[in-house]
TORZA-906528 format. One record per residue (C-alpha): chain; x negated, z negated, y. Coordinates in steps of 0.001 Angstrom, whole numbers. Layout:
site kette A	east X	up Z	north Y
...
This chain:
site kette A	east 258	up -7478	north 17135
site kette A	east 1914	up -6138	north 13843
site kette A	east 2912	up -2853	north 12635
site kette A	east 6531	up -4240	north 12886
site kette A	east 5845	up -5515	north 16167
site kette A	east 4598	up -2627	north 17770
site kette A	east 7537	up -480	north 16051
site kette A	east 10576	up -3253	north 17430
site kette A	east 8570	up -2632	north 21067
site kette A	east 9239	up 1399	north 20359
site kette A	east 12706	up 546	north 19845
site kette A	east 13388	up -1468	north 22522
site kette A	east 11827	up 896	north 25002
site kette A	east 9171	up -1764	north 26553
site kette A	east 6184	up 47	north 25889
site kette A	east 2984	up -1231	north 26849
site kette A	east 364	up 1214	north 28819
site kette A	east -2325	up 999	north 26066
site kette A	east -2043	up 729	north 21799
site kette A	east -5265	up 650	north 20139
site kette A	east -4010	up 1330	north 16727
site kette A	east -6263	up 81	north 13561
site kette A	east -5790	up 2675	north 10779
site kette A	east -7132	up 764	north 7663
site kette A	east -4142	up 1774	north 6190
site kette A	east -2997	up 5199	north 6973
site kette A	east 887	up 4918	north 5989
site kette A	east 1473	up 1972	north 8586
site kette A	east -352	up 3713	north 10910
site kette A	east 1334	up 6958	north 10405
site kette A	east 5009	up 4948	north 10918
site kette A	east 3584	up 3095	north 13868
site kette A	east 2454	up 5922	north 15601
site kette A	east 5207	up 7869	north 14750
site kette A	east 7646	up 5058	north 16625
site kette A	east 5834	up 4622	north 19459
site kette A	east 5263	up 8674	north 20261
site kette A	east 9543	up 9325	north 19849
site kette A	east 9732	up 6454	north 22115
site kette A	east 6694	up 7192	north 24456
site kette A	east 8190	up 11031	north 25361
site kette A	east 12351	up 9681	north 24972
site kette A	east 14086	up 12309	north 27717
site kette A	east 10586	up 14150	north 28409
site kette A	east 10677	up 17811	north 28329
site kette A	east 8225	up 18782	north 24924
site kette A	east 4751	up 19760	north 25139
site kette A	east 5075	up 19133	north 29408
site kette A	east 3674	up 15201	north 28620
site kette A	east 1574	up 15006	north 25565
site kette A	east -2077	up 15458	north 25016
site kette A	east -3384	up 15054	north 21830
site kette A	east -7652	up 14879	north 21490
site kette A	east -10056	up 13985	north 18465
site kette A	east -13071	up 11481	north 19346
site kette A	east -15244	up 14203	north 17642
site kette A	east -14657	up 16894	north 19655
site kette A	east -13453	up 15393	north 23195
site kette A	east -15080	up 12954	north 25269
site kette A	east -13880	up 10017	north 26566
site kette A	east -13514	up 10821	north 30024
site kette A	east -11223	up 13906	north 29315
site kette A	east -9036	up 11536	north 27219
site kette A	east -8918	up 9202	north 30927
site kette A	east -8196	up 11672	north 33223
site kette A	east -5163	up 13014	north 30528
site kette A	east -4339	up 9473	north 31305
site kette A	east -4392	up 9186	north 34908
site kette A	east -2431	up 11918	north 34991
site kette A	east 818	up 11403	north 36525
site kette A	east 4147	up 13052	north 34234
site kette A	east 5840	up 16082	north 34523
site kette A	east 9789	up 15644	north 34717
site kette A	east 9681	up 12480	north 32923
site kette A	east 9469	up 8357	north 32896
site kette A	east 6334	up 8828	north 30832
site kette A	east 3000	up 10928	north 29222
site kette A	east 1629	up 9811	north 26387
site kette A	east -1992	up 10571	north 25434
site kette A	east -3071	up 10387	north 21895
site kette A	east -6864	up 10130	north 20757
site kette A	east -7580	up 10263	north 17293
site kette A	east -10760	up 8620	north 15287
site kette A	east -12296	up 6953	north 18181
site kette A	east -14995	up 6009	north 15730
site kette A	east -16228	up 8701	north 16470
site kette A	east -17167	up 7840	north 20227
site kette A	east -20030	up 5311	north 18219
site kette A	east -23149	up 6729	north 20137
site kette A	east -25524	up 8412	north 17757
site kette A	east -28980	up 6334	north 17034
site kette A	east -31404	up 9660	north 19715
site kette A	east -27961	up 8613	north 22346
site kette A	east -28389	up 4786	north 22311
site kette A	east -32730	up 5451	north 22773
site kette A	east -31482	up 7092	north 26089
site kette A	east -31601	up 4610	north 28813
site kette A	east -28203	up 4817	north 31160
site kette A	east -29025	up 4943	north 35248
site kette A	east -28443	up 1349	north 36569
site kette A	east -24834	up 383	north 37004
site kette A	east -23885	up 3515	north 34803
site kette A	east -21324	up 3120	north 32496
site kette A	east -22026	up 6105	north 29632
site kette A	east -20429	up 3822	north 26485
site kette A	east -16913	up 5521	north 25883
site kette A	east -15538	up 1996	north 24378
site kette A	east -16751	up 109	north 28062
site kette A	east -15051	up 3243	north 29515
site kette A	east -11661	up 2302	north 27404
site kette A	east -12016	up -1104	north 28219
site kette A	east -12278	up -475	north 32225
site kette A	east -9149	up 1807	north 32095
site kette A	east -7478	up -810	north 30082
site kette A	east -7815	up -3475	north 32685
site kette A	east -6163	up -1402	north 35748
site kette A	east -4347	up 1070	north 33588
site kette A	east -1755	up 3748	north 34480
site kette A	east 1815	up 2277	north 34303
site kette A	east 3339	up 6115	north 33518
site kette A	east 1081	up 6887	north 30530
site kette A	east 816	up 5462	north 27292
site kette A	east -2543	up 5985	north 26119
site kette A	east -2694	up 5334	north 21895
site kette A	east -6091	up 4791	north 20507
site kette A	east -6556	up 5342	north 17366
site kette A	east -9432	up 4981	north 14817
site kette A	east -10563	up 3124	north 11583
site kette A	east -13606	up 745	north 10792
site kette A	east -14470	up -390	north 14420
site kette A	east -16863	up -2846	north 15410
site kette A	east -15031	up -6164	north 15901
site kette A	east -17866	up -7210	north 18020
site kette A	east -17002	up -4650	north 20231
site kette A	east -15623	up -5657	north 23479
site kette A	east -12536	up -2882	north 23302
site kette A	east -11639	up -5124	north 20002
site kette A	east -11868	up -8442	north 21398
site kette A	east -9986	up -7585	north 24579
site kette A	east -7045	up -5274	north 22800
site kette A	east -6788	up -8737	north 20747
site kette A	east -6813	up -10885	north 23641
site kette A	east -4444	up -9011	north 25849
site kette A	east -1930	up -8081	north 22728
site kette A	east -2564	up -4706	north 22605
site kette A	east -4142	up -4228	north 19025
site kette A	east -2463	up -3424	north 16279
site kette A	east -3867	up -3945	north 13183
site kette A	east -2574	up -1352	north 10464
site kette A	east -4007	up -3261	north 7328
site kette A	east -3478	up -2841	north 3662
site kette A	east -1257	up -4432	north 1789
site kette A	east -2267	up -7433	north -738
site kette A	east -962	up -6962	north -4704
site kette A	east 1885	up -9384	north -3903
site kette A	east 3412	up -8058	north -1149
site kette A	east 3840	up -4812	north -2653
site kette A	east 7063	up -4976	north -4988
site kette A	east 8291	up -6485	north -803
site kette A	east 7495	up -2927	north 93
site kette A	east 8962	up -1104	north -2302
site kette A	east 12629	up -2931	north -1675
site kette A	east 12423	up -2775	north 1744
site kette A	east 12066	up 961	north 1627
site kette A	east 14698	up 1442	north -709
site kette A	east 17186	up -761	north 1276
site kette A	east 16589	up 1793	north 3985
site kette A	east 17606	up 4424	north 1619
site kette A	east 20753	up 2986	north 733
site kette A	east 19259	up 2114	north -2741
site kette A	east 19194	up -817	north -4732
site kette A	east 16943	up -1316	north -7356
site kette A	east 17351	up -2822	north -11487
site kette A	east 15285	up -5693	north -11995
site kette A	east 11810	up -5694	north -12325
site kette A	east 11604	up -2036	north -10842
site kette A	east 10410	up -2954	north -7570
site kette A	east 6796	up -4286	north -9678
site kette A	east 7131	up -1553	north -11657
site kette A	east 6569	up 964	north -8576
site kette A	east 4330	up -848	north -7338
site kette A	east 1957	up -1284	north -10180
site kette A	east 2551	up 2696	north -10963
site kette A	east 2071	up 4005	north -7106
site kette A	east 101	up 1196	north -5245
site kette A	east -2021	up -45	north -3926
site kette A	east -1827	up 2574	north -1567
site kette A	east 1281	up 2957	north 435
site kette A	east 1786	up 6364	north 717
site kette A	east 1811	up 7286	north -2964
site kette A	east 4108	up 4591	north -3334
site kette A	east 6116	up 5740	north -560
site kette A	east 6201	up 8978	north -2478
site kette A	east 6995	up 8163	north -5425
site kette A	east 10139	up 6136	north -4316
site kette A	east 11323	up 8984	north -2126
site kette A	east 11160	up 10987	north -5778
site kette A	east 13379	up 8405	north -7251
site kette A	east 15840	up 7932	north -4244
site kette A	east 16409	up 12072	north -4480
site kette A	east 16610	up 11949	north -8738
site kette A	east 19045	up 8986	north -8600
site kette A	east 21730	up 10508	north -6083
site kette A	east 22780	up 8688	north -2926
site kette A	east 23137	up 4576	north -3160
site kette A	east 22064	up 4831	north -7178
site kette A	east 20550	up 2114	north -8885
site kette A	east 16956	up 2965	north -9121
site kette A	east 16374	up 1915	north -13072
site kette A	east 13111	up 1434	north -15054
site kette A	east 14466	up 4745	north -16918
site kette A	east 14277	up 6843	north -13945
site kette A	east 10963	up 5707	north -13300
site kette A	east 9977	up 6759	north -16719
site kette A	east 11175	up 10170	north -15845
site kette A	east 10274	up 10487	north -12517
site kette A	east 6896	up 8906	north -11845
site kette A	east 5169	up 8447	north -15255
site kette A	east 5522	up 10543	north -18522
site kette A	east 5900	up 7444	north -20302
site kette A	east 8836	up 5489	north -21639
site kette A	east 9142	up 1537	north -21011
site kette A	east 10746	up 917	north -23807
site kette A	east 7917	up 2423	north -25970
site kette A	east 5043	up 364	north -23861
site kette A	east 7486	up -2923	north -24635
site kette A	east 7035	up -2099	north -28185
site kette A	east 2960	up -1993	north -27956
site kette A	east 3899	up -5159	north -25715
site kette A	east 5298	up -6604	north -28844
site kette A	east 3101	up -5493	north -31418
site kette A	east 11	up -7313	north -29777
site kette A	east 2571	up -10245	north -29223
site kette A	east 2442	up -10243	north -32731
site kette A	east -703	up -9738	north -33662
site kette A	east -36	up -6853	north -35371
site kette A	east -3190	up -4426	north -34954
site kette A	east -1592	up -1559	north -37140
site kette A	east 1997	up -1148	north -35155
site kette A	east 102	up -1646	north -32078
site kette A	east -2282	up 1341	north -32723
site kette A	east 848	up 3160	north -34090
site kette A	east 2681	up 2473	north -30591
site kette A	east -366	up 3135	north -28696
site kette A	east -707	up 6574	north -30810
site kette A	east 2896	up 7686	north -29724
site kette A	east 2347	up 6879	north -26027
site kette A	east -1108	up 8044	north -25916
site kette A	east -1266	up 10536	north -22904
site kette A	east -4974	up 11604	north -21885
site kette A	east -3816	up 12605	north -18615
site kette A	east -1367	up 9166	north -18057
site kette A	east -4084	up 6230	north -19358
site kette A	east -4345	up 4885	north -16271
site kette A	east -562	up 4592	north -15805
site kette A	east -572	up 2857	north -19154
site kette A	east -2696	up 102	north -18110
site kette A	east -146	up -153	north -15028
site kette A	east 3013	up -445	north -17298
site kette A	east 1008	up -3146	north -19641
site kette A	east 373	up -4905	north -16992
site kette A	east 3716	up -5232	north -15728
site kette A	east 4870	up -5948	north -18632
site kette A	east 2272	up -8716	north -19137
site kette A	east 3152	up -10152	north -15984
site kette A	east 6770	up -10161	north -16999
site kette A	east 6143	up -12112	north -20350
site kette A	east 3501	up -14794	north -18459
site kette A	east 6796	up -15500	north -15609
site kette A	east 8900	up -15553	north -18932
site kette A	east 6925	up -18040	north -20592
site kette A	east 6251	up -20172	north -17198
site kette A	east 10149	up -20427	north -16772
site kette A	east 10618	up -21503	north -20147
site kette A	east 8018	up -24417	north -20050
site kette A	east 10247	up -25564	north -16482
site kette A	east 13482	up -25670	north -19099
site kette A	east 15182	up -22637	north -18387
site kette A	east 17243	up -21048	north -20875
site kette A	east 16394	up -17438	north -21882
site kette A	east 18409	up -15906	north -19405
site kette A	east 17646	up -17633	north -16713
site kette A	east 13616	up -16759	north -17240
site kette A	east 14191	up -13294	north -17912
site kette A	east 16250	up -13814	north -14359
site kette A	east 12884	up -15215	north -12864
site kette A	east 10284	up -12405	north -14745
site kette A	east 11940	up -9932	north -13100
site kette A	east 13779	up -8954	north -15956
site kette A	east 17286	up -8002	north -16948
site kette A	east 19499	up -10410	north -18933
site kette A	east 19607	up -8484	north -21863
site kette A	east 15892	up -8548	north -22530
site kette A	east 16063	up -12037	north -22581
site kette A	east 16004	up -12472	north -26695
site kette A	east 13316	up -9567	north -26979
site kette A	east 11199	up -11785	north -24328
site kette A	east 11858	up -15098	north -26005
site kette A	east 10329	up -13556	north -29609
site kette A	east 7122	up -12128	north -27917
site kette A	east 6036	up -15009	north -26236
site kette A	east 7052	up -17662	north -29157
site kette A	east 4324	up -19228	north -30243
site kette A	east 1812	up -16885	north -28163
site kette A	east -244	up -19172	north -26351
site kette A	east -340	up -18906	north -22573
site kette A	east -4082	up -18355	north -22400
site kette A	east -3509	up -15305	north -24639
site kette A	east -1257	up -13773	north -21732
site kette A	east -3710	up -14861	north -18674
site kette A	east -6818	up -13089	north -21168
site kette A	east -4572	up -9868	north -21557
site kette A	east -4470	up -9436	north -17700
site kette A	east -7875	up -9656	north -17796
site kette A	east -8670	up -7438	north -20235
site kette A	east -5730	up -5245	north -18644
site kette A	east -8166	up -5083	north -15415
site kette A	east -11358	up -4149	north -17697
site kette A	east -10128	up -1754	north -19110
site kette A	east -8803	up -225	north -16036
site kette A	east -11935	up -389	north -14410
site kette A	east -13753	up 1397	north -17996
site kette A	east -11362	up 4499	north -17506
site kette A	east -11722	up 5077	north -13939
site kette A	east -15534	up 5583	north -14949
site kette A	east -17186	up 2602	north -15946
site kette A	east -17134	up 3906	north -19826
site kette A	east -18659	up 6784	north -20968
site kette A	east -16421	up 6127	north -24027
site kette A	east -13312	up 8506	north -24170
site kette A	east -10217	up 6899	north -23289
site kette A	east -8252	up 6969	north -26689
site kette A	east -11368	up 5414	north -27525
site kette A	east -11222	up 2285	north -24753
site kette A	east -6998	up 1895	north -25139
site kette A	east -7567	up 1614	north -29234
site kette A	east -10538	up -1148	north -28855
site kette A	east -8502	up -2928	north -25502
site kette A	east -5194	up -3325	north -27957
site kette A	east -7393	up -4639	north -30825
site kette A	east -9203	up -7012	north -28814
site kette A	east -5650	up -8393	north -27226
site kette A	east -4674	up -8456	north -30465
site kette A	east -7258	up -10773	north -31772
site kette A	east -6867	up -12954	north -28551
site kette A	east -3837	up -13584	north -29531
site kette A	east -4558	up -15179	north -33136
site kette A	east -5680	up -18009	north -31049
site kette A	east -2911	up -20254	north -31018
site kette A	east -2132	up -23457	north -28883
């Protein structure tokens, strides 16, 4: 089951007795568990139907009784166990041989109650990094009861970011969406953040624009990044340093690399478009890019050869991966030699 699945199931009120909830990525789960909790205890009387334990400090068969446990004044009770990981037996447990026919493993023990369970409870498991071997996985699977709470891939991130600002009664200037995305991401939840930041700084049903993300998410200014975008276009090492020198920020470098990279990504969907025989506007259209950038776009990719763009990204990603501390080099240092090095990738031409 998906995270959107199990949510449209909160909504419509058919709730199933168990959700064991995969929380690989923690702003999914939080949403999912969220849904399924306002609809789990709809009309109850708070704090009468609710029990709430941790793995690490419960154990399983005070979780199940919760469970079994028939509700006070309402349709349902809903019992909540957090980090069931937790219930993996320590290496001096599993040496200690069970009675025969004793059941001591808590995920058995979930797996038992799952088959018969109680139709007035809603019992949400919830934990991260579990066995898939385990039988608790393979039946929540096979009887539709898992959800699986996974991170998002690079791609469907920009998705993300417009379908939470839709929901917010925002729309969002072209090219943003990536922009957020390659500022905030991978995670969700910084993401999340940092479009609730914009959606408050723009006003209600503003146009979230790449200048607002400049002032409200990074300290740095597109426009000035485009210009380092269009010194290396050129192959001019001296404005390049010169750009990189007035958007140097110690404490924003990473950031930087985010905003060339989007920017790179911009020109290389540019330059694609163009080679399919669309006119200017119509491949700044498919970059991701507004109409009016559509000249600047056309002069930094002419006669920059489309292996020069795919080696940027990867130098993008190296140097990336040198400032988050696999240089010992200081990262003025690592931006200066990354731009010259782009720069002289670029001198080869097709």
């Amino acid at each position: 089951m998906t995270p959107a699945q199990a949510e449209n199931e909160a909504k419509t009120g058919a709730l199933r007795p168990v959700y064991l909830v995969l929380a690989n990525e923690p702003h999914t789960a939080t949403d999912v568990v969220r849904a399924l909790r306002t609809a789990a205890l709809a009309g109850a009387v708070p704090g009468l139907n609710e029990d709430q334990f941790d793995a690490g400090e419960r154990k399983v068969d005070d979780a199940l009784s919760a469970a079994r446990t028939l509700p006070m004044m309402a349709k349902r009770r809903l019992v909540v166990v957090r980090q069931i990981e937790r219930w993996e037996p320590r290496a001096t447990e599993a040496k200690d041989a069970p009675e025969r026919g004793v059941v001591t493993d808590p995920f058995e023990k979930l797996v038992e109650y799952a088959k018969a369970p109680s139709p007035s409870t809603v019992l949400l498991l919830i934990g991260t990094g579990l066995d898939k071997r385990r039988r608790l996985m393979q039946a929540a699977l096979r009887d539709g009861y898992l959800v699986a709470c996974e991170p998002l891939g690079r791609g469907e991130l920009p998705g993300f970011v417009e379908r939470l600002a839709r929901e917010r009664s925002h729309a969002l200037a072209p090219g943003v969406a990536e922009l957020i995305a390659e500022l905030a991401g991978p995670d969700l939840s910084p993401v999340a953040d940092a479009l609730e930041r914009l959606c408050l700084y723009a006003g209600p049903e503003q146009t979230i624009t790449e200048d607002m993300v400049s002032a409200c998410v990074v300290r740095l200014r597109t426009q000035t990044v485009w210009e380092l975008t269009g010194a290396v276009a050129r192959r001019d090492a001296g404005a390049a340093l010169t750009a990189l020198s007035d958007v140097f920020d110690p404490s924003e470098s990473v950031r930087l690399i985010g905003l060339l990279a989007w920017s790179t990504r911009q020109l290389v969907r540019f330059e694609a478009a163009l080679r399919d025989g669309a006119s200017p506007p119509e491949a700044a259209q498919r970059a991701g890019a507004p109409p009016f950038k559509a000249r600047e776009l056309e002069q930094q990719v002419k006669g920059l050869p489309r292996t020069a763009l795919e080696s940027w990204l990867t130098r993008l990603c190296d140097m990336d991966r040198d400032l988050k501390g696999g240089s010992k080099l200081p990262a003025r240092a690592l931006l200066e030699r990354g731009v010259l090095e782009m720069c002289a990738q670029g001198r080869s031409r097709s």
